[in-house]
C-alpha positions, 0 to 999 in steps of 0.5 A, spaced: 611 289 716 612 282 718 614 281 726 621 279 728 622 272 730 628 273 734 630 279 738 635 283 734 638 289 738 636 295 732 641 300 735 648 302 739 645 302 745 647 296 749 654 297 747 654 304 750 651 302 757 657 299 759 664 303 757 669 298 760 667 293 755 665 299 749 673 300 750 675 293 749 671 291 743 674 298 740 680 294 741 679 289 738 676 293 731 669 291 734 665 297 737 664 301 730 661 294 727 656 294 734 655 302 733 653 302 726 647 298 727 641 302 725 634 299 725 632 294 720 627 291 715 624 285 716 621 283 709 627 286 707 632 281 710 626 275 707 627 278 699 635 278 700 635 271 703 630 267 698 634 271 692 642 270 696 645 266 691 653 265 690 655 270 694 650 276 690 643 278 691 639 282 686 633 286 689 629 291 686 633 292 680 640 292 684 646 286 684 650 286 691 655 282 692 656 279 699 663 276 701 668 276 706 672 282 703 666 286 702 662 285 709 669 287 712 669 295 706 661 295 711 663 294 718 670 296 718 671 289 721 678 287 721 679 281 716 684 277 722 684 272 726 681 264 725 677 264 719 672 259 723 665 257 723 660 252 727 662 245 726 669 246 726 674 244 732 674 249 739 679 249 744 674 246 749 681 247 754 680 254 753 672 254 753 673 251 759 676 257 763 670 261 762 666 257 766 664 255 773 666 247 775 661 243 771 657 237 774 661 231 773 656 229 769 656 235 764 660 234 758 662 240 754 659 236 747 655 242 744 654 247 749 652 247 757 646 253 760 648 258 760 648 259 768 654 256 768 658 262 764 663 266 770 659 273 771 665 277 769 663 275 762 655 275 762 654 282 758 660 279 754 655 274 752 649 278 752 652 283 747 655 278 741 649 273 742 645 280 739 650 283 734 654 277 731 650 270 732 643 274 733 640 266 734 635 267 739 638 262 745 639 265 750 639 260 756 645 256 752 650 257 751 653 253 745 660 253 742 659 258 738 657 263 743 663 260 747 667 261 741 666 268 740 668 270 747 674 267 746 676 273 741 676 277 747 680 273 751 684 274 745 684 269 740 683 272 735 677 272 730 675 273 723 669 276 724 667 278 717 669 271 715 664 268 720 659 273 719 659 271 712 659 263 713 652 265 718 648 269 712 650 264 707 647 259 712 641 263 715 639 263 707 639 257 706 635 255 712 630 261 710 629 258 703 628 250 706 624 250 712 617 250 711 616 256 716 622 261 713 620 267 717 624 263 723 631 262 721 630 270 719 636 273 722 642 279 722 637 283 719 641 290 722 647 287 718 644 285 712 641 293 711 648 295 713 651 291 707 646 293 702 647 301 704 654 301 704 653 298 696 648 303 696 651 309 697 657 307 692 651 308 687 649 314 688 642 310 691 638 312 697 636 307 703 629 310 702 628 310 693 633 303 695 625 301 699 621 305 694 624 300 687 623 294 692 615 296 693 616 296 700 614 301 706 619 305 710 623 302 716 
């Protein structure tokens, strides 16, 4: 099995460290979704990503459909909220009250370091940053990132809806790039998906791994 190129949580264990946030993100509808990751297989990811197209996969003999309603059956995500993506507008005046005073010559264009974020919201970051945009960027804070943490603050976020924005365009970053394993991403969501539509079927994650021809998790 290929190594991940990007740091991908396998588990609920971040979540469970810390229960004062584990009990906000239950009140928002997010903490299942956050539990339910359970390992991932990376050349797994890479099949699904090379074969997404129109919103259906096939792998090993299999059609999955992947939209916004079926991520929300899977995760249990609450189908609420801005049905928002990266590259549409961001409040900046409320990105704003998360951070500590820019320089004078610091513009929020498309994001700052990340060591501008207030502390209180940290491990905030740190969470959605492994669960929902699984990008890698640690030292950053973009808009997006800035996005997601307003949720918390309480503008609501479709995140079924995002989450399926991202696979569509992680998949077509995978199938264009010269160097495909780099774009590869949301790796425990993807298994989440294709387990769920398994289940529907009767089919078990490990003969699911044996039609693909792929070795265990």
């Amino acid at each position: 099995m290929s190594p991940l190129n990007r740091f991908e949580i396998s588990g609920s264990e971040l979540i469970e460290a810390n229960q004062e946030i584990a009990k906000k993100f239950e009140k928002m509808g997010w903490a299942h979704f956050f539990r339910s990751f359970d390992g991932h297989h990376a050349e797994l990811t890479k099949m699904f990503a090379m074969n997404f197209e129109d919103d259906r996969v096939q792998i090993g003999g299999f059609d999955f459909v992947i939209n916004e309603y079926k991520i929300a059956q899977a995760t249990k995500l609450p189908q609420v909220g801005e049905r928002w993506f990266k590259g549409t507008v961001v409040n900046k005046k409320k990105c704003l009250a998360l951070l500590m005073p820019l320089p004078d010559n610091t513009k929020l264009k498309i994001g700052v370091p990340v060591k501008f974020l207030k502390p209180e919201w940290r491990m905030y970051y740190e969470i959605l940053v492994r669960y929902v945009s699984c990008c890698g960027r640690y030292s950053h804070l973009h808009l997006y990132h800035l996005r997601s943490l307003l949720a918390v603050k309480g503008c609501k976020l479709n995140l079924p809806f995002y989450l399926w924005q991202s696979i569509k365009k992680m998949s077509q970053s995978v199938k264009n790039f010269n160097n495909p394993d780099s774009s590869l991403c949301h790796h425990g969501l993807i298994k989440m998906l294709l387990q769920f539509q398994l289940s529907a079927k009767g089919v078990s994650w490990d003969k699911f791994l044996v039609d693909c021809q792929l070795g265990p998790t």
